[in-house]
C-alpha positions as semicolon CSV with decimal commas, in nm:
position;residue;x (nm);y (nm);z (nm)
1;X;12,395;6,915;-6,791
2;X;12,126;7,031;-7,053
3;X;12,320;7,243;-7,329
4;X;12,197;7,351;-7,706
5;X;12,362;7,191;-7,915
6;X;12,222;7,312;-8,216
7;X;12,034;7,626;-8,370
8;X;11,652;7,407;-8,384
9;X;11,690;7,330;-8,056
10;X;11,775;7,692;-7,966
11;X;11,478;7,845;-8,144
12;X;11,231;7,523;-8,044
13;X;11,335;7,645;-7,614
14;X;11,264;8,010;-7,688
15;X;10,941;7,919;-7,872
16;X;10,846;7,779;-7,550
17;X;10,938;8,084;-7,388
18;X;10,696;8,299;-7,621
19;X;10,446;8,047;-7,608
20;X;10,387;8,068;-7,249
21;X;10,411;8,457;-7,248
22;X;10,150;8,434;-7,504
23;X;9,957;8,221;-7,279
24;X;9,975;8,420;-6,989
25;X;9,845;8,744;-7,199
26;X;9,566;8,538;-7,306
27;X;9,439;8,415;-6,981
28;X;9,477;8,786;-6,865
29;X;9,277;8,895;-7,107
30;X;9,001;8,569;-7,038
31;X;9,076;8,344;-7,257
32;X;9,169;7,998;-7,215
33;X;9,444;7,824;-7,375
34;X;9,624;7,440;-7,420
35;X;9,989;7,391;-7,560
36;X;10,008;7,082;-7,719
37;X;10,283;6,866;-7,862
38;X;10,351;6,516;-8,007
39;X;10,089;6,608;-8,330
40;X;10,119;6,513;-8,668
41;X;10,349;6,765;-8,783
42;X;10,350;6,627;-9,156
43;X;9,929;6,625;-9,162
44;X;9,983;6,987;-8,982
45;X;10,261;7,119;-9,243
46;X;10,015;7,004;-9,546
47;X;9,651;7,123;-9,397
48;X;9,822;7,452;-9,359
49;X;10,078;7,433;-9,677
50;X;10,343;7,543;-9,427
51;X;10,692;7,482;-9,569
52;X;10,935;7,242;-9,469
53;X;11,197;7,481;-9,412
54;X;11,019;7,580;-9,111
55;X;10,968;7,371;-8,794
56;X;10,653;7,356;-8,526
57;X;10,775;7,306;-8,215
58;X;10,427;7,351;-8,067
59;X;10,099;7,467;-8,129
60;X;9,831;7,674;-7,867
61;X;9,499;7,640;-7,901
62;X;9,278;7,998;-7,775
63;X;8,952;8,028;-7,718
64;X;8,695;8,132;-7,450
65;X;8,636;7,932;-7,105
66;X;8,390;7,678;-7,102
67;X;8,163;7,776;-6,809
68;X;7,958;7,566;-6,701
69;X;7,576;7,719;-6,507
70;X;7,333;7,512;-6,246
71;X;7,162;7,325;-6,493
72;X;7,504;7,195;-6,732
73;X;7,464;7,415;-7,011
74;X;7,771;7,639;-7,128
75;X;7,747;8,007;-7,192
76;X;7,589;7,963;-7,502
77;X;7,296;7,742;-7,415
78;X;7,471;7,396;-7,543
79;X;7,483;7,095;-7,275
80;X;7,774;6,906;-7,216
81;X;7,916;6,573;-7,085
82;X;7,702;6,283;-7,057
83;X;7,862;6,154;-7,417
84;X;7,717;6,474;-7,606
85;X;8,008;6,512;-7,842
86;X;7,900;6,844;-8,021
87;X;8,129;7,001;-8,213
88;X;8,146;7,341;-8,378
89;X;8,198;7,320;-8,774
90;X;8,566;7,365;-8,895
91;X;8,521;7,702;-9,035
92;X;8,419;7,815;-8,711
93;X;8,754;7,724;-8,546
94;X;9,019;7,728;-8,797
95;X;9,042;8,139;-8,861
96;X;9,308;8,062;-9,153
97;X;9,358;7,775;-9,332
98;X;9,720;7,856;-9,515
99;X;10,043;7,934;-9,406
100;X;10,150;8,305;-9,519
């Protein structure tokens, strides 16, 4: 019998529970998105300079579908697969990079 036996893992469940509400209002508005778990959280606390008073229980990454036309090439003219490993620069994807 699951139970909560203390206040982390109470607010880490109902994270989920926002997470995946925040997921489903993201794909209805056509964006794709990816929980993930099982990161770095200390290399994630200091890239962001988020305290340690406060926890990550997951992160959600957002962005819009990769879609793929006849010829391979994504909305955007770039070509994927085949061991292309392009990758947009860092500014591009982080929008914020501090905890405030």
């Amino acid at each position: 019998m699951p139970s909560l036996g203390s206040a982390d893992t109470w607010a880490s469940k109902n994270t989920m529970l926002v997470a995946m509400t925040f997921m489903l209002a993201c794909t209805s508005r056509g964006l794709a998105s990816c929980p993930m778990e099982g990161y770095n959280v200390g290399g994630i606390r200091k890239a962001l300079g988020i305290p340690r008073r406060y926890s990550i229980p997951i992160i959600v990454s957002v962005g819009t579908p990769f879609i793929r036309d006849e010829e391979g090439m994504d909305d955007i003219g770039m070509e994927h697969g085949a061991g292309l490993t392009n990758r947009y620069p860092k500014d591009d994807v982080i929008l914020d990079d501090s905890f405030s």
